[in-house]
C-alpha positions, 0 to 999 in steps of 0.5 A: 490534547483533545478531549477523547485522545485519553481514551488512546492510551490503553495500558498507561498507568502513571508516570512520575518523570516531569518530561514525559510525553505520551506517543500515541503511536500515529505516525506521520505519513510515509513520505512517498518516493519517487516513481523512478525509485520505487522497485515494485513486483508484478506478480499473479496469486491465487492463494485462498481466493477460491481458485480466483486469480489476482494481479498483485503490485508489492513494494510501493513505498509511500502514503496510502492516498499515493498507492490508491491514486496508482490503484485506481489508475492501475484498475482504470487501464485495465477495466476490471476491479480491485483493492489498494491497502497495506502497501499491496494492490490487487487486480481482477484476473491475470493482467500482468503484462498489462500492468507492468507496461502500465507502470513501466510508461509511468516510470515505475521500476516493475518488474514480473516475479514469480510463475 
């Protein structure tokens, strides 16, 4: 255990079994599926973003490295910006068709939801 992994255990009081181990609760990382088996959702929002209108690519299934690899090559091919985490990624503008063909050539199961 290393020196500052103590202060990680928040709410820990004592423990009187002799075979107990602490989990600190880091997981390992999510093992990322394969392209043709992640069912991703295209879809266009604009909820509490000023009026501004996003593409938004759900449900990819894997480690964060992964998703911002396919964030950043989402963004490359569309020319605008945007933002990977928490399993979501966001493009600028409405570039649906585009992304969905993007992930389609790349062998991703996407398909359009929503308006």
């Amino acid at each position: 255990m290393k020196n500052n992994d103590w202060k990680k255990r928040d709410g820990v009081v004592y423990s009187t079994s002799d075979n107990f181990e602490f989990q600190t609760g880091e997981e390992e990382s999510e093992k990322t599926l394969a392209s043709n088996q992640q069912n991703l959702k295209v879809l266009l929002d604009k909820k509490a973003r000023a009026g501004k209108k996003v593409t938004l690519i759900e449900g990819f299934i894997g480690s964060d490295e992964d998703l911002k690899e396919l964030g950043k090559m989402l963004k490359n091919k569309c020319g605008v910006g945007g933002s990977a985490k928490d399993g979501e990624i966001l493009i600028q503008g409405d570039h649906r068709d585009k992304v969905l063909q993007v992930l389609q050539a790349a062998g991703y199961k996407a398909k359009k939801s929503g308006g």
